[in-house]
VMD Tcl script that draws the C-alpha trace (Angstrom):
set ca {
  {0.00 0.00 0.00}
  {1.38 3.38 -0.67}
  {0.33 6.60 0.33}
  {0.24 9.87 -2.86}
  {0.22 13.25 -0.67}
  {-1.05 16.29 -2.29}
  {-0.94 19.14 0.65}
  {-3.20 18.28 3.96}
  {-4.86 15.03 1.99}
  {-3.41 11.45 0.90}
  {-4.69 9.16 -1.17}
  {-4.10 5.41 -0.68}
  {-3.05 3.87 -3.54}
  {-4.48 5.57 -6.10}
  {-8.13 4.95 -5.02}
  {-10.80 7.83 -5.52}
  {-11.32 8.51 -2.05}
  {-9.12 11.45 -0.52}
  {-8.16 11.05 2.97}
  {-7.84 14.97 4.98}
  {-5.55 14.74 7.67}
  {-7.98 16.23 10.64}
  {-6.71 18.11 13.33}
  {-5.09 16.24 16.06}
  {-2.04 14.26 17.25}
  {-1.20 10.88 15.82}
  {-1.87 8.14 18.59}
  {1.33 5.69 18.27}
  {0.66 2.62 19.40}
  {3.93 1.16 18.82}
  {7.57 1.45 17.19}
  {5.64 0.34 13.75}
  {1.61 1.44 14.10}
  {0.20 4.42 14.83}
  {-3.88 6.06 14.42}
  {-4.21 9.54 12.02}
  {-7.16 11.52 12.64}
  {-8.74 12.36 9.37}
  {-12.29 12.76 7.79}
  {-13.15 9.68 7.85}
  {-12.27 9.45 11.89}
  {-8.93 7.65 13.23}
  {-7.20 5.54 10.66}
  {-4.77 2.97 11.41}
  {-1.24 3.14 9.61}
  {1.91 0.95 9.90}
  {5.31 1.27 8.26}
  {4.39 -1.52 5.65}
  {2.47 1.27 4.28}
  {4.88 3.45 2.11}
  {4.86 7.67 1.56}
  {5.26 8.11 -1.97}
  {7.13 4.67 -2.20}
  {9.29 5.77 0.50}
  {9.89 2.85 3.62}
  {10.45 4.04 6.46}
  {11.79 1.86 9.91}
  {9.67 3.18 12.59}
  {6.48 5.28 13.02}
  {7.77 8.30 13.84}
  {9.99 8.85 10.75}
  {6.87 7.82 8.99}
  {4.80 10.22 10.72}
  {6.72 13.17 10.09}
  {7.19 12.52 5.95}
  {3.34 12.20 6.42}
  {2.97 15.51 7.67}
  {5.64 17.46 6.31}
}
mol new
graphics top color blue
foreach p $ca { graphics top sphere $p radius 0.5 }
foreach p [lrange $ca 0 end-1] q [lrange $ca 1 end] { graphics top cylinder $p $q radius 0.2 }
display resetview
């Protein structure tokens, strides 16, 4: 699964639904999962998902490409 940004909103691979990153903080759950508050309410990520085929090792990396 990979993840296309464009600005506050992600699409997941390449599907017609667009994701809006809502405000709050991520919930991490662990080194490898975390929970993203968007419109569609809290969405559960882990690293197997990529950032615009990017891996990343642990959530937090992953978090911040998600955000930045």
């Amino acid at each position: 699964m990979n993840i296309n940004k464009n600005g506050n909103s992600f699409q997941l691979d390449g599907l017609p639904m667009i994701y809006t990153i809502a405000e709050g903080t991520p919930e991490i759950l662990c080194e490898t999962q975390c929970h993203i508050s968007t419109n569609y309410g809290q969405t559960f990520f882990d690293t197997g998902v990529t950032i615009e085929g990017q891996s990343f090792n642990n959530i937090e990396d992953w978090i911040n490409e998600l955000y930045k």
